[in-house]
C-alpha positions as CSV (number, residue, x, y, z in Angstrom):
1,X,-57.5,-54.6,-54.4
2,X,-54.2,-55.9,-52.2
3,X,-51.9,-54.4,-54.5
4,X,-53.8,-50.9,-54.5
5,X,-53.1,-50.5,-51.0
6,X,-50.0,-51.7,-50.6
7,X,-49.2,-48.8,-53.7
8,X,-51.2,-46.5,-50.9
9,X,-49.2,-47.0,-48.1
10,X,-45.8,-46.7,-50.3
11,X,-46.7,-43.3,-51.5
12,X,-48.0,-42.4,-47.6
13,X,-44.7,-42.9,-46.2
14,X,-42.8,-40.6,-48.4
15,X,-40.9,-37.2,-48.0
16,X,-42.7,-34.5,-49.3
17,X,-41.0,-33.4,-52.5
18,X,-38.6,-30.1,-52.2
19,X,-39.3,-27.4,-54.8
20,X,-37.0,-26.9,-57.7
21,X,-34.1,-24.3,-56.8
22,X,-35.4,-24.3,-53.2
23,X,-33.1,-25.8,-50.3
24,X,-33.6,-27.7,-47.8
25,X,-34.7,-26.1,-44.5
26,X,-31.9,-27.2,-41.8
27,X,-32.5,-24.6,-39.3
28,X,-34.4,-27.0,-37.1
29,X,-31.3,-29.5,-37.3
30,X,-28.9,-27.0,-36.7
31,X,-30.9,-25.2,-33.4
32,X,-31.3,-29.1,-31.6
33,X,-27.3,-29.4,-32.4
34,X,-25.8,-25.9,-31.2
35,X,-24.2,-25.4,-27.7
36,X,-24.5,-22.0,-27.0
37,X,-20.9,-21.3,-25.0
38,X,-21.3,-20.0,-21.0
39,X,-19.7,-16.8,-20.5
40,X,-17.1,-17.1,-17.5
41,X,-17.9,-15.2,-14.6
42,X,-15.7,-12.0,-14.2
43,X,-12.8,-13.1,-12.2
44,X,-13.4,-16.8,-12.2
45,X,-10.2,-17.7,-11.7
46,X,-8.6,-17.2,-8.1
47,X,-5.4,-15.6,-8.0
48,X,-2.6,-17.1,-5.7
49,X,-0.5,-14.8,-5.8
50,X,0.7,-11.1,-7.5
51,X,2.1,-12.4,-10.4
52,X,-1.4,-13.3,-11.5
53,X,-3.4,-10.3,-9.9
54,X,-5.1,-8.7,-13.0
55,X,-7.7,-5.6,-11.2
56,X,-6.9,-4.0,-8.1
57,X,-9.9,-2.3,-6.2
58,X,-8.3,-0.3,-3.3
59,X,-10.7,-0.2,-0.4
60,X,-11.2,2.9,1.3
61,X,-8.2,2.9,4.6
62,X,-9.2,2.8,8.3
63,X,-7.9,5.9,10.3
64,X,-8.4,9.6,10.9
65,X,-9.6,12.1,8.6
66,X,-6.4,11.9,6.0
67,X,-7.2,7.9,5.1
68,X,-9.0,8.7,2.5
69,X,-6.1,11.4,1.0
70,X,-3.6,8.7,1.5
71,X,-5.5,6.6,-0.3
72,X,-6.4,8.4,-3.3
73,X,-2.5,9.2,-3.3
74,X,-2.1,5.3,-3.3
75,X,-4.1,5.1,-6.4
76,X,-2.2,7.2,-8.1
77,X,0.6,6.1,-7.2
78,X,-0.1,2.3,-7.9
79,X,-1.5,3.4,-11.4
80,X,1.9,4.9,-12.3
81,X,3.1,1.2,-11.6
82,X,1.3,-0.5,-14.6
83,X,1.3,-3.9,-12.9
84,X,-2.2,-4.3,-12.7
85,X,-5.8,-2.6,-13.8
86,X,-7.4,-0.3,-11.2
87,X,-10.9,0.0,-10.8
88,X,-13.6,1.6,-8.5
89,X,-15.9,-1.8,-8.9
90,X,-15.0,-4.2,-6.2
91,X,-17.0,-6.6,-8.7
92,X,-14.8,-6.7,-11.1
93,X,-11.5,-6.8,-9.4
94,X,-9.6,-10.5,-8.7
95,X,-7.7,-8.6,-5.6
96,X,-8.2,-5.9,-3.0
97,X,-5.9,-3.7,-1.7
98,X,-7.1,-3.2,2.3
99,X,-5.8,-1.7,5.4
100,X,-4.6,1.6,7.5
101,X,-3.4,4.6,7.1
102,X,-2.7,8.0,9.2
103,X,-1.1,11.4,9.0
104,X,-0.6,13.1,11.7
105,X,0.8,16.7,12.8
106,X,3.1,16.5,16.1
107,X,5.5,19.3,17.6
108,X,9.1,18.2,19.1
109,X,10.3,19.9,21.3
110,X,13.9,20.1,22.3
111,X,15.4,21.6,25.7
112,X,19.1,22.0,26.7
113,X,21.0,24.2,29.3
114,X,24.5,25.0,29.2
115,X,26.5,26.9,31.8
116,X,30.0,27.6,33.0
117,X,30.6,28.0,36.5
118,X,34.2,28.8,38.5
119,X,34.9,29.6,42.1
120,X,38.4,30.4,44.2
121,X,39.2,31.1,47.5
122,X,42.4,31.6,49.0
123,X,43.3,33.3,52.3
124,X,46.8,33.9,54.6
125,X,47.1,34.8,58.4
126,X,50.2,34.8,60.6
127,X,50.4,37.0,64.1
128,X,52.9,37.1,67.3
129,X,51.7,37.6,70.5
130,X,54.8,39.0,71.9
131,X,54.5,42.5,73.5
132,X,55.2,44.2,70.3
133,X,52.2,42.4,68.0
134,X,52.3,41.7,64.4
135,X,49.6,40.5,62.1
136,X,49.6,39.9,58.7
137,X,46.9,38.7,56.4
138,X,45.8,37.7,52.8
139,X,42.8,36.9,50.6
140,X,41.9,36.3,47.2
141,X,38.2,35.0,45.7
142,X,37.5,34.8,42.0
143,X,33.8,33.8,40.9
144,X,32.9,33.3,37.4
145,X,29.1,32.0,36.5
146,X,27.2,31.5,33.0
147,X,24.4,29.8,32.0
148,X,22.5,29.7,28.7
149,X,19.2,27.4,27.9
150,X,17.3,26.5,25.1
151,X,14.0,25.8,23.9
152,X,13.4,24.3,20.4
153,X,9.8,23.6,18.9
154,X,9.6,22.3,15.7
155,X,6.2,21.2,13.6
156,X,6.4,18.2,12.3
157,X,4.1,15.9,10.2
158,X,4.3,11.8,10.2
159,X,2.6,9.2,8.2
160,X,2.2,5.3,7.9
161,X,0.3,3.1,6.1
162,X,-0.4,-0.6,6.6
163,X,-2.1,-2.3,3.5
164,X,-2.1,-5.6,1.9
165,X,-3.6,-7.3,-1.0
166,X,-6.4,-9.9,-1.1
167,X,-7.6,-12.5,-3.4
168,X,-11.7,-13.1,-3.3
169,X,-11.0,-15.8,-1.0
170,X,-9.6,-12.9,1.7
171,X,-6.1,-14.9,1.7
172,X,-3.4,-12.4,1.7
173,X,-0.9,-12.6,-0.8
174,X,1.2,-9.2,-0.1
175,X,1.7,-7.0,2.7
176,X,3.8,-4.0,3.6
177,X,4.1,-1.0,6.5
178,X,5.9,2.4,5.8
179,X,5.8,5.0,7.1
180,X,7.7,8.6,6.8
181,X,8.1,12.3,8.2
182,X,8.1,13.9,4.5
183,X,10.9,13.8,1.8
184,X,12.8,16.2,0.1
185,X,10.2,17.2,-2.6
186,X,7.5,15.2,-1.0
187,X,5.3,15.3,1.8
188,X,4.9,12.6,4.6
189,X,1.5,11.2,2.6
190,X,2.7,10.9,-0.3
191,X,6.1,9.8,0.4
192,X,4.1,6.7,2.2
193,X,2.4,6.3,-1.3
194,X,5.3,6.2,-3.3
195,X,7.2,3.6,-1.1
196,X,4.5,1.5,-0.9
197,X,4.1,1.3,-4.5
198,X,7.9,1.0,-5.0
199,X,8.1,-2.1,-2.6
200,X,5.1,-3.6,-4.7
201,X,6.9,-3.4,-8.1
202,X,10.0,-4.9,-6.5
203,X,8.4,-7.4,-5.2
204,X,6.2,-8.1,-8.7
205,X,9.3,-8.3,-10.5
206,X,10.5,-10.6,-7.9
207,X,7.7,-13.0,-8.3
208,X,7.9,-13.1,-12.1
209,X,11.4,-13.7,-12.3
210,X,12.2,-17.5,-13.7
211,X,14.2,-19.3,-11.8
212,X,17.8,-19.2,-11.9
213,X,19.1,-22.1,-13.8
214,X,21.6,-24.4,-12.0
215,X,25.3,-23.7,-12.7
């Protein structure tokens, strides 16, 4: 009677047998072991400076009623660049690209007078008063007077822009004012555009330079 029950415990406490050809079921195992990775957060990483600005969102300018053409002209002209990504979703840009801009219409007006102006006198008297009088006298004048003026007006157009870049943070890492009255095949908008862009590339390349190595 002992022995039967220990054989009934022994055969209690085994495995279940597998099936012939069939393997093992694992899943399970393998679901309580696997770490799903987090995906990083866009833009999880806070850039200190350009050389490691990725996206650019440009924020709309403060100003008159030509902001907004100077800053689509900025766009364009940053995206000829090809430093960085630009995007319309401030959520997925690492820096922001904020500030002023203005283009305004102004008439100079320039005034000068010129004129030339001469005057002469001269004059000669002599008498006797003796019983037999003699008188003589001379005179000579000359007078010579011009004048010319001028009035200029000329329309005029000027712009400036103020801008800088931004991490997340708000902490500037760039900025830069220019400002023009119009170029030679550009107007004053987009000249601002393209020297603001140009001053950012120079000063990219400036930042990713290594070091000079000492002599």
């Amino acid at each position: 009677m002992r022995r039967s029950l220990l054989l009934l415990a022994l055969f209690a406490g085994l495995a279940p047998a597998t099936e012939p050809g069939k393997k093992p079921d694992t899943a399970g195992a393998q679901e309580v072991g696997k770490v799903t990775p987090t995906p990083l957060a866009p833009n999880a990483s806070l850039v200190t400076g350009i050389a490691g600005i990725t996206r650019v969102y440009v924020e709309p300018l403060a100003g008159n009623d030509t902001a907004e053409a100077i800053r689509q002209l900025l766009i364009g002209s940053l995206q000829k660049t090809h430093l960085f990504v630009l995007t319309d979703n401030p959520d997925r840009a690492d820096a922001v690209l904020r500030g002023a801009a203005n283009d305004k219409d102004y008439t100079d007006a320039f005034d000068s007078q010129e004129g030339l102006n001469a005057h002469t006198n001269g004059g000669a008297y002599s008498g006797s008063s003796s019983s037999r009088s003699r008188s003589a006298g001379a005179y000579t004048g000359l007078s010579v007077g011009e004048t010319e003026s001028h009035h200029i007006r000329e329309r005029k157009h000027e712009a400036y822009a103020t801008v800088r870049l931004c991490n997340r943070d708000g902490d500037v890492l760039w900025a830069t004012t220019q400002e023009s009255h119009g170029a030679k095949f550009r107007g004053a908008s987009e000249d601002v555009a393209e020297k603001i862009a140009h001053q950012l590339r120079l000063d990219y390349f400036k930042a990713t330079q290594p070091p000079a190595k000492p002599q």
